[in-house]
N, C-alpha and C positions, 0 to 999 in steps of 0.2 A: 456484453455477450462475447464478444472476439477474447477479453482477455480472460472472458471467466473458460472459453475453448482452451486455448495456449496452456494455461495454468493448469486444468486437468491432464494433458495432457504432461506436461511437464512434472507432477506427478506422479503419474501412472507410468512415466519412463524408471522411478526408482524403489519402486516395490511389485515386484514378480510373483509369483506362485510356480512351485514347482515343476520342473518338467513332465514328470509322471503324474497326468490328471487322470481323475475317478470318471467314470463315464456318466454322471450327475453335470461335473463341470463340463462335458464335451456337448452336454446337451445345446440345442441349438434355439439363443433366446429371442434372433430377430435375422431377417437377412436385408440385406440389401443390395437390391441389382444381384445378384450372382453370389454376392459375398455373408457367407455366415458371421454372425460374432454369436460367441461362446457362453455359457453361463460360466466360466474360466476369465473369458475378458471382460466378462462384468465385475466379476467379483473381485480383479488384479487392480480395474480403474476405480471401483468403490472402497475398495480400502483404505487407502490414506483420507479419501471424506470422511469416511468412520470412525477413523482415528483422529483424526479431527474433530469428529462431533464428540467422541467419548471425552475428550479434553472439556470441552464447553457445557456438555448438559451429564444430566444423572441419567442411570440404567432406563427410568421408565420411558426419560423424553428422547432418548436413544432410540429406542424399540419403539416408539409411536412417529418418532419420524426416517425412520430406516426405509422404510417401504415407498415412502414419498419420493423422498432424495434417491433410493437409486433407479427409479424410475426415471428422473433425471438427468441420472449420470448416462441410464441406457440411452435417454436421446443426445446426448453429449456425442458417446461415441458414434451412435447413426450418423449424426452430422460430419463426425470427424471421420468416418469412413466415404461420405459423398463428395467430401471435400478433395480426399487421396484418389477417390476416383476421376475426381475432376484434374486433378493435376497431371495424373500421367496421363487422360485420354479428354484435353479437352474438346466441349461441345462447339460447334460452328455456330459466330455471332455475327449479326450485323453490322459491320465495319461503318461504314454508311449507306446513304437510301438506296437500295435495292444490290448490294454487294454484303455475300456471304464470304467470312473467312474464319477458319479454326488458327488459335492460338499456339503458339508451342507451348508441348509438353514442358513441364516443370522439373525439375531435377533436383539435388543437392548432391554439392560434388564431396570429393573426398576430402577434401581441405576444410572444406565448413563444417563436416561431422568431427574433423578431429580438433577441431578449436574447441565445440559444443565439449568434448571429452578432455580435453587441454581443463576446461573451465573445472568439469566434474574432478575430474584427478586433482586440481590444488584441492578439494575438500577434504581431502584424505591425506593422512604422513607419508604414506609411501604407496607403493605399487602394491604391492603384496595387503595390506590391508582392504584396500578396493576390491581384490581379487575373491578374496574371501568374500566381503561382504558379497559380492553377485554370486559365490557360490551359496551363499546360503540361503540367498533367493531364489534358486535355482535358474540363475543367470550365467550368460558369458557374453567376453566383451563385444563380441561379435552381435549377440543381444540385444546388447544398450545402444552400440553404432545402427542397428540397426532402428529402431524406436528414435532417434536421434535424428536421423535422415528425413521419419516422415515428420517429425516438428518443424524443421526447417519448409521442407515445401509445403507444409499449412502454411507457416509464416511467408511464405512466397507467395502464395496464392492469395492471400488475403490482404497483402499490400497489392497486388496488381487487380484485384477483382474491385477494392472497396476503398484504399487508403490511398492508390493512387487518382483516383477517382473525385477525390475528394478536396472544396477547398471553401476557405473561409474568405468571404471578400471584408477589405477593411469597412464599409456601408454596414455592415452583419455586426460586427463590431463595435460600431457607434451605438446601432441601435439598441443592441442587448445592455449595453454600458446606460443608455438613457431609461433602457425599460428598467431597469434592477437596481436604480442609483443605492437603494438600501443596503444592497451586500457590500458597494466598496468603502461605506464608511471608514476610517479610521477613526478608532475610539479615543477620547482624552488620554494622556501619558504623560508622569513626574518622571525628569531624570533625577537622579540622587544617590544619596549616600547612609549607609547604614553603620550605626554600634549594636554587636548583639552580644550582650552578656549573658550566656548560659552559669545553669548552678550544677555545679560537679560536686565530687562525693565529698570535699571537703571546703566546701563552698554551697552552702544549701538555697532555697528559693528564699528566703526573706533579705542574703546578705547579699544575692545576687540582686532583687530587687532594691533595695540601700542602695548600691553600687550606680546604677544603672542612673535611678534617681542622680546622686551624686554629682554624677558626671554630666547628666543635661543640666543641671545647676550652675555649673560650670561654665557648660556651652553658652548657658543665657547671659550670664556674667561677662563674658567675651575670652574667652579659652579656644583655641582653634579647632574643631572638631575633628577634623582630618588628623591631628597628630594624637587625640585621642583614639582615635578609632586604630592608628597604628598600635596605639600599646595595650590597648585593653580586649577590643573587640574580638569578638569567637564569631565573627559572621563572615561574610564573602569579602575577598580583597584588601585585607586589613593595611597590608604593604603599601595601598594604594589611598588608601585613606577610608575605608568602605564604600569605595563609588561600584555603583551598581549598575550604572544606564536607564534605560529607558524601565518604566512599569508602566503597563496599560492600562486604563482601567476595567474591574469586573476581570481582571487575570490572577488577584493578588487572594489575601485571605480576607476577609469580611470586617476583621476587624481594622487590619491593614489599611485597605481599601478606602473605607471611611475615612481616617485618618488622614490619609495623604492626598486624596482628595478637596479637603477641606484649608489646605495650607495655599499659601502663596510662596512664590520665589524668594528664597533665603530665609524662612520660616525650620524653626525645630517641631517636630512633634512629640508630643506627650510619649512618657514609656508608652509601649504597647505591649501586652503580653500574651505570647503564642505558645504555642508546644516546644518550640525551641528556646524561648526563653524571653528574655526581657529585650524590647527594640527601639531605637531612638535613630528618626530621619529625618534628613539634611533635606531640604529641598532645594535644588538648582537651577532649574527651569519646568516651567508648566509649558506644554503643548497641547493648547486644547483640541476638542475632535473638528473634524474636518472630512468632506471626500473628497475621497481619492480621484487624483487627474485620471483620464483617459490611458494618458499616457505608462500611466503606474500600473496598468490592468492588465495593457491589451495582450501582453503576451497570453496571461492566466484568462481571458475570454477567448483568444482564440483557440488552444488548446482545451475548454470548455465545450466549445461549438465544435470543434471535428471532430471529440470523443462522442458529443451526441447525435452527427450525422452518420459516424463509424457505427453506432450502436442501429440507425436507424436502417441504416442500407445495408449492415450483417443480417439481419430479419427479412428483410426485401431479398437479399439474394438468397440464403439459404432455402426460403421459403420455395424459391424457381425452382430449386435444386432440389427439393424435396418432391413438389410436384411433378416434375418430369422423372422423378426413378419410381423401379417397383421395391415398396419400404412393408415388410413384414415383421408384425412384433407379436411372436408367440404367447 
């Protein structure tokens, strides 16, 4: 939820709507505390979602899910306006038992908006092209610096509200690691080596299959595979001899897969034949599966567990924040 806030946000910082709005868009869709948002600042943050969704779905699922999602978006910005009100005016918290104290206001100084716009400008060749583009949004740069400023103190606010708040003990770790042993499997993997003989336009599929044949015939015979693979093969690495590394299994193609599964170490495989052409693998060592140590995880569980207490204590706070203001949706 926090990164699905940031991202909207970050968003709706590069697609504007005109300065000159219709009195449709002035219309007023919701307030909050004091504060109006616009049927203007709906439609500025709903667009790039739309644009987005017209990438993904057709006209009908577009127009059947428009109305949902920016209802959505509307409470996105609710939040992301209770949040900017929290920042410059926060509320007085319980420090500890029976001592009230209010937080300092939040800021973002001039330096962090112009790195945020340092970051913006390399997107673009030059100055003058960015400039344009915001005038055609009916932007200026004072605009964007400004939108720019309140991301930053969301992002302020929400590491000191919820992320500093926040911590995973190695105990938490163990145990997610003993409850879930299933997800850290690592699956069986052949390292090895591949010849791929493709058939080109004056090389057709039967003489490329010949070939192919040919040359595991060869291999079996006792011919070096590796220096075959230097002169003949059209697959990965050929310089190298077709060494390829690790293949997991259930990564490869089905036909593949099978195949090389079924080999032991220093074992040739039968041609195999794909879309790319005719294949012949070296195998060099088998790694069968295995789980994964503790050790191999913990960083990826513990960055698992504070994503899902971040998510958990974004709801829990927001939710405070929602219930303590007056929230009006036209």
């Amino acid at each position: 939820m926090v990164r699905l806030v940031i991202s909207l946000l970050a968003l709706s910082s590069s697609l504007f709507l005109p300065c000159s709005v219709s009195a449709e868009e002035m219309r007023i869709v919701a307030v909050v505390n004091n504060e109006p948002i616009t049927q203007a600042d709906l439609d500025r943050a709903f667009l790039p979602v739309y644009l987005q969704m017209q990438s993904m779905y057709g006209p009908e699922e577009v127009a059947q899910k428009s109305t949902e999602i920016k209802q959505q978006v509307l409470q996105q910005l609710v939040e992301e306006r209770l949040m900017l009100q929290e920042a410059r005016n926060p509320q007085p918290v319980e420090v500890s038992k029976g001592k009230i104290g209010t937080p300092q206001p939040i800021t973002a100084s001039d330096q962090e908006v112009e790195e945020m716009l340092s970051e913006t400008k390399a997107k673009f060749q030059n100055a003058e092209e960015l400039t344009e583009a915001l005038r055609e949004q009916g932007m200026t740069l004072e605009d964007l610096k400004s939108r720019f400023r309140d991301q930053i103190m969301i992002q302020k606010l929400i590491s000191r509200q919820i992320r500093s708040r926040i911590a995973v003990s190695p105990a938490e770790v163990t145990a997610y690691y003993e409850q879930h042993s299933k997800e850290f499997e690592v699956p069986a993997a052949v390292q090895g080596a591949v010849i791929l003989i493709k058939p080109k336009e004056s090389f057709d599929v039967n003489q490329a299959h010949e070939l192919a044949q040919h040359l595991r015939q060869q291999i079996l015979q006792g011919s070096d595979f590796y220096e075959l693979a230097k002169r003949y093969s059209d697959g990965p690495n050929p310089k190298m001899g077709g060494r390829i590394g690790y293949l997991e299994k259930g990564k490869s193609l089905k036909e593949i897969d099978e195949a090389l599964f079924s080999l032991k170490e220093g074992e040739i495989s039968p041609v195999i034949k794909t879309s790319s052409g005719f294949n012949i693998f070296r195998i060099e060592s088998v790694r069968p599966a295995r789980a994964a140590e503790l050790q191999e995880v913990k960083d990826r569980i513990q960055n698992h567990l504070f994503q899902e207490k971040t998510g958990a204590r974004y709801k829990e706070w927001i939710a405070r924040l929602k219930a303590g203001a007056y929230i009006s949706i036209q």
